[in-house]
N, C-alpha and C positions, 0 to 999 in steps of 0.2 A: 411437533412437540410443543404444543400450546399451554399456557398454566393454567387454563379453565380445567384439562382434561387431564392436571396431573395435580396430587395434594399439595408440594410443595412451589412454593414461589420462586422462579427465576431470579436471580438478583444482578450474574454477570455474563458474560461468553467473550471469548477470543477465539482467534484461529490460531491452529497451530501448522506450521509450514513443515511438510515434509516432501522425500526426494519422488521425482516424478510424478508431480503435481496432485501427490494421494495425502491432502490436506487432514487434516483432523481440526475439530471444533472443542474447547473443554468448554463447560458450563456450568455454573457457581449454581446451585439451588441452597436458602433457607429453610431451617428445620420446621417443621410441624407435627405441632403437640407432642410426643415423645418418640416422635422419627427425626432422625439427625438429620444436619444439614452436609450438603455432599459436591463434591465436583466426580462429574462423568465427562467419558471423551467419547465423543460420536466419530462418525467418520460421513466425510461428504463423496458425493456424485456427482459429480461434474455436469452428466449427462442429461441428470431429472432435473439438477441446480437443489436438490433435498437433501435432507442429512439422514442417517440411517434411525429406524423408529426405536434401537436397544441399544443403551451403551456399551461400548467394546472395553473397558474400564473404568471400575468407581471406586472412588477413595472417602472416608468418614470424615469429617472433621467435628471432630469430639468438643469441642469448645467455639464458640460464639457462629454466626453465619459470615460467609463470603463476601469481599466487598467491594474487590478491584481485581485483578489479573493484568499481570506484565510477561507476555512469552519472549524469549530471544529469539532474536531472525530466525536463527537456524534453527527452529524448532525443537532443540532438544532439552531445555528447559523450561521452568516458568515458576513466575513469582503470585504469590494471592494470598492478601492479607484478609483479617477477620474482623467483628465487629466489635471482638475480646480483645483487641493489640497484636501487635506483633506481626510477622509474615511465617509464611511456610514455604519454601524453596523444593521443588519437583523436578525430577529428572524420568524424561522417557526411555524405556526399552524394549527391546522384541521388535517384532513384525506386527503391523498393523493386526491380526487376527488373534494377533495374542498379545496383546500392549499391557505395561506394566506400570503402575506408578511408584517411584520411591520417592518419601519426604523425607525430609530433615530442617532442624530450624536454621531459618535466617539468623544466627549470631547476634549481628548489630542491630536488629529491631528488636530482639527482643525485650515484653516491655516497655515498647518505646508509643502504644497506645494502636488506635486506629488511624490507617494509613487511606488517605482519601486516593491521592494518585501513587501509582505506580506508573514507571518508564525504562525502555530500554533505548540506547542508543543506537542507530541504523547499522553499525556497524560490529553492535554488541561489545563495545570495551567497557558501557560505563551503565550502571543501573541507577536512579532514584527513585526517590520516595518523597512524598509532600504529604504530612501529617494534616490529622484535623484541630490539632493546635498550632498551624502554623509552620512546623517545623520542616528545614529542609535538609535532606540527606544524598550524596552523592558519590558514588563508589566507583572503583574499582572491579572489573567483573575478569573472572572468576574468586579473584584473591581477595574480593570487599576489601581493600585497599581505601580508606578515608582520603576522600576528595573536598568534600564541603562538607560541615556539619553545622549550620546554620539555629539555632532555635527558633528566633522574631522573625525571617525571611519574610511571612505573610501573618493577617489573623487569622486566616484559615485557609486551606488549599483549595481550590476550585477547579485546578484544569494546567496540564503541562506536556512541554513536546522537544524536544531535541532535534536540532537542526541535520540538512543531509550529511552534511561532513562532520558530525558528532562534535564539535566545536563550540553550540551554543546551548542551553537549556533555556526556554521562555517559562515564566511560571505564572499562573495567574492566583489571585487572589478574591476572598468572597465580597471582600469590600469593593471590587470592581479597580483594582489596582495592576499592573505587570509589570513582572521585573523579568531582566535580562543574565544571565552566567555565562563564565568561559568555565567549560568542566575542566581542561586541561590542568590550571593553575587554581580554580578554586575560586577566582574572584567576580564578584558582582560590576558587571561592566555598567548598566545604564537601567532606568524605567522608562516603558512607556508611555508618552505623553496624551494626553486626553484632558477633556473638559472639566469643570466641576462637575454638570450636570451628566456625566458618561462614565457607565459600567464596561467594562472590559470585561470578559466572561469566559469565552473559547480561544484557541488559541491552536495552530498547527502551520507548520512550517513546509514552504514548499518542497518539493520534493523531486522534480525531474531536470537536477540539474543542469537549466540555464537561466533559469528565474527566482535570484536571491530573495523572496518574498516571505512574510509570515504573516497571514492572516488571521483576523481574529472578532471576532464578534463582536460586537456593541450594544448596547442598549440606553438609548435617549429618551426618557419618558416611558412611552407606548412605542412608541419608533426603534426599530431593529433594523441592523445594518451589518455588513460585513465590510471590515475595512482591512486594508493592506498599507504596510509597513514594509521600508526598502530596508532589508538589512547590512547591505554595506554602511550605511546611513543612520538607520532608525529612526527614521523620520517617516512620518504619516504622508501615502501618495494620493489614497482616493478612499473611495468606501462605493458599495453598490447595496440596492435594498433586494432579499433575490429571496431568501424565506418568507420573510414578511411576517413573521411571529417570531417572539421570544424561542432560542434555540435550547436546547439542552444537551446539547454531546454536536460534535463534529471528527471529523476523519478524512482523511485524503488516501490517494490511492497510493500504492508504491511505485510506480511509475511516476505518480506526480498532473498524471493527465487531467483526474476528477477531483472535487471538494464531494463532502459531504455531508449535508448538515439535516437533524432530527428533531422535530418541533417537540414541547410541554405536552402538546396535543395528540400527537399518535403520527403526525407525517413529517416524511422524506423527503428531502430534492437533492440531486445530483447535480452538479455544475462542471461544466466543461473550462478548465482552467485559464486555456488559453486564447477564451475569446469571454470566460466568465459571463457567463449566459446557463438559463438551466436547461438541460438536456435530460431529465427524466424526476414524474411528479409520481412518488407514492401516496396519494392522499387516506387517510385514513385506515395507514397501514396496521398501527396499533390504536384503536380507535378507543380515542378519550383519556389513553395513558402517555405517559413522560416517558418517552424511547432512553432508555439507560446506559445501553449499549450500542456502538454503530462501527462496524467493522468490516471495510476492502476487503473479499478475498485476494490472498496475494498471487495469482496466475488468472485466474476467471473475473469477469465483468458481474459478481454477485457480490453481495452486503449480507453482514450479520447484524442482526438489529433483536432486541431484548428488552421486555417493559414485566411489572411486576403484574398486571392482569391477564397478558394474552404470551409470556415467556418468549421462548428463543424461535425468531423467522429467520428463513433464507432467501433473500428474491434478489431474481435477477433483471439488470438495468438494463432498460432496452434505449440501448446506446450501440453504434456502430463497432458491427467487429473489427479486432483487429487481425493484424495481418498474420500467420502463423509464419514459421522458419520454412517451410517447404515450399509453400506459395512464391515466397520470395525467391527463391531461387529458380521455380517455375517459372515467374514472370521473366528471370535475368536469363533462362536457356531460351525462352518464347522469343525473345527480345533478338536474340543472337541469330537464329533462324530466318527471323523475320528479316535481319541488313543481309547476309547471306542471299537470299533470295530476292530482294531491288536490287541488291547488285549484278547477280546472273539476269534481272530483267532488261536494269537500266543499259547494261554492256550491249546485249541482243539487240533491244529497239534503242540504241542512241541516236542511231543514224535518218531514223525515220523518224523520230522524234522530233529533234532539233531539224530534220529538213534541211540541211546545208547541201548544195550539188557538191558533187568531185569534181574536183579541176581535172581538165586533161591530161594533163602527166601526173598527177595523184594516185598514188597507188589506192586499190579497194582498204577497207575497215579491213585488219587481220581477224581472224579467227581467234575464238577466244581458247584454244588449245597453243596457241602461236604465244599467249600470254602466259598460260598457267604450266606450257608446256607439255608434250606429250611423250609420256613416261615409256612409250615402247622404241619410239626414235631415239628417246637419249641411249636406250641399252644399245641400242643397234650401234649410232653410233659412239660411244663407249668402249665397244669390243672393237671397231673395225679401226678404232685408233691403233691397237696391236696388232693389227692383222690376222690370219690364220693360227691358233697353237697346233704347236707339233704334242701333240700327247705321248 
């Protein structure tokens, strides 16, 4: 589904997570000329790594075009603001062949302008919103319960992400600025430190639970870099040059394993986390356009990626599989079989093995029934403990 081959202009895409790995994709399209602008929900294939070529549901949005998407983990909802203000709040139902959208408005945005980021927290208690005035908004989920309501937080939102354990919120700003939040209490803990000469731009928080890290992008001049921030600390460790161009969107996997970062240009590179090295080049995946969107699927090794010339791709990283649930357990019965069986060998040949003579009053090696015993002697003897029954 490419936007040369459809009238209307992509502008967003997420996934949306559902039960036994039967994903769905929504996709923001802008209006043209007197056709509205719309979100449809696709559904993916695991198997071709494509998404289906007809939407299984589409919803109008009568007023301004699409301009972010925020789904919750669980898949059953999702937030997508406009270019008119405000957000619109969706709830899934039915069965994938007959999926349903229902809206209703988001209450506390309403009016409150265009919302540049949207975010859910890993664990889904807390949702924000980073306006393009600046303004920062943090909630309560489901109850929008007011957490933070910030106005001056930034001059303009540029990029935000919420740490594993929902605890922290990174925000960036367009002025190349980042600030740090505790969502639970509300308060602004710390900023980022960087140079005069350093924009701060991207920004996502590790993710596979044993490497407190948030990484985030940089820009020095012409020189781009990705650098890493300890956050027990917050203090700057290192930085690596690994795109080597100005980024536009980044993303990390849910597992935490992969980074993912989408050049101005049209290309992709994957990064393997824990040795931070790249592990797979899209070059010229959206060629000559600023990738908009870039998004892990969350069970499969494939990327959502979205620019406003060549619309919504899927492709998959050729990066080593992982290992499934069944495999695993194959290997641990393979495993078991396998001492099972040295040991009935090494017991047989020990003797010839190791080559030790018998001493002359040494009794021979017993039998290995004389060890494990033999279940018709024990009956034998058993009964002949009682002797004959009289029946």
């Amino acid at each position: 589904m490419e936007g040369s081959s459809r009238q209307r202009t992509v502008t967003c895409a997420s996934w949306i997570r559902r039960p036994e790995n039967a994903h769905l994709v929504v996709v923001g399209k802008a209006r043209h000329g007197d056709q509205p602008s719309l979100l449809e929900i696709f559904s993916f294939d695991p198997k071709t790594a494509a998404l289906s070529t007809s939407p299984l549901a589409t919803h109008v949005i009568e007023e301004g075009d699409p301009v972010s998407l925020a789904v919750l983990p669980s898949g059953d909802d999702f937030v997508c603001s406009t270019t008119t203000g405000g957000c619109k709040w969706f709830e899934l139902y039915g069965p994938e062949e007959n999926i349903e959208l229902k809206a209703k408005e988001l209450v506390p945005l309403q009016g409150a302008g265009p919302q540049k980021c949207l975010a859910f927290s890993v664990d889904g208690s807390r949702f924000a919103s980073g306006g393009v005035d600046g303004h920062l908004r943090i909630f309560e989920w489901p109850n929008l319960h007011v957490i933070i309501d910030e106005p001056k937080a930034h001059k303009s939102f540029q990029d935000m992400d919420f740490s594993l354990d929902s605890e922290f919120l990174a925000t960036i700003s367009s002025d190349g600025s980042a600030r740090i939040w505790k969502t639970y209490d509300g308060v602004p803990l710390t900023s980022l430190t960087r140079n005069s000469d350093e924009k701060i731009e991207l920004c996502r928080f590790s993710k596979d639970g044993t490497k407190p890290f948030l990484f985030c992008t940089v820009q020095k001049g012409n020189r781009a870099v990705t650098a890493v921030w300890d956050i027990s600390t917050w203090n700057r460790i290192g930085h690596k040059r690994l795109l080597r161009k100005p980024a536009s969107i980044m993303s990390i996997s849910r597992d935490g394993k992969y980074l993912a970062l989408g050049s101005k240009d049209g290309d992709v590179c994957v990064v393997e986390v824990k040795k931070m090295e790249i592990c797979h080049w899209s070059k010229r995946l959206h060629l000559g356009s600023c990738i908009a969107s870039l998004e892990f699927c969350p069970s499969e090794r494939v990327v959502l990626t979205t620019s406003k010339e060549w619309g919504a791709m899927v492709t998959k990283l050729t990066v080593p599989a992982d290992w499934k649930e069944w495999q695993i357990y194959l290997l641990l019965l393979g495993l078991f079989f396998a001492s099972a069986v040295a040991f009935y060998i090494f017991f047989e040949k020990s003797d010839s093995f190791w080559g030790f003579p018998l001493g002359r009053d040494q009794p021979a090696r017993p039998k290995i029934e004389a060890v494990l015993g033999d279940p018709q002697s024990e009956d034998q003897s058993m009964w002949g403990a009682f002797g004959p029954l009289d029946m």
